[in-house]
C-alpha positions as CSV (number, residue, x, y, z in Angstrom):
1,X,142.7,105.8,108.0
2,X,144.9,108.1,106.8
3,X,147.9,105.8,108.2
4,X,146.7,103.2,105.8
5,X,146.1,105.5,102.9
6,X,149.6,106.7,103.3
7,X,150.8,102.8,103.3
8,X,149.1,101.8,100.2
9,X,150.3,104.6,98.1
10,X,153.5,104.0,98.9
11,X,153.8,100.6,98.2
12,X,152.0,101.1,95.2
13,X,154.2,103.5,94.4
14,X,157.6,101.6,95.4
15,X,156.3,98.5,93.1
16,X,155.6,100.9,90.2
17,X,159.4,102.3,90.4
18,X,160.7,98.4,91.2
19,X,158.7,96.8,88.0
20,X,160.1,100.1,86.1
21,X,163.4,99.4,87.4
22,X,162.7,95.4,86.6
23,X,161.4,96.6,82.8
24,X,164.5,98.7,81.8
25,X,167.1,96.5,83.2
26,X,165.6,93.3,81.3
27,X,165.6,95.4,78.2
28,X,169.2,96.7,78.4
29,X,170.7,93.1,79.1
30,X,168.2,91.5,76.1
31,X,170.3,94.6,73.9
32,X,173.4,93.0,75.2
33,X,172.5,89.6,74.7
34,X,171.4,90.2,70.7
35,X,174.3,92.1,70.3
36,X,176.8,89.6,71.5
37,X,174.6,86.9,69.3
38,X,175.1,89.4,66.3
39,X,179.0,89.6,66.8
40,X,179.4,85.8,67.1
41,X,177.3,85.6,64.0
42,X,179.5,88.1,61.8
43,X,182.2,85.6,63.2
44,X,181.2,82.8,62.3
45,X,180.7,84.1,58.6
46,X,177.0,84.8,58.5
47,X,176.9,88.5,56.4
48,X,175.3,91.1,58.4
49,X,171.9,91.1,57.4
50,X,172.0,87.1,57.7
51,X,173.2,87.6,61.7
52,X,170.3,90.6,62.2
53,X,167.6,88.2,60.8
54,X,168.5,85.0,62.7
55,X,168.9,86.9,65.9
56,X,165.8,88.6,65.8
57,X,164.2,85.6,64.8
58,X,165.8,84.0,68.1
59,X,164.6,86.5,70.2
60,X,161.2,86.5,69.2
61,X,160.5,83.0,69.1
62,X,161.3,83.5,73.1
């Protein structure tokens, strides 16, 4: 019983730390992703706060 015990916390507690893992590195590549989509923006002459709005807008609408 206790074997079992043992078994399920851990893998509960290895899927917690995965989907953690999973939560932050989907967040820091989404950060990347606007700010590229900003840059190309501000390139392209859209005015900063044109490029903020249509990228958020983009990014939401996902």
């Amino acid at each position: 019983m206790k074997t079992i015990l043992t078994l399920g916390v851990g893998f509960w507690l290895g899927r917690q730390l995965y989907i953690n893992y999973d939560k932050r590195t989907a967040l820091r590549k989404e950060a990347q992703l606007k700010a590229r989509l900003q840059q190309f923006l501000e390139q392209n002459d859209f005015s900063k706060t044109d490029s903020k709005k249509h990228s958020n807008t983009i990014f939401r609408s996902n």
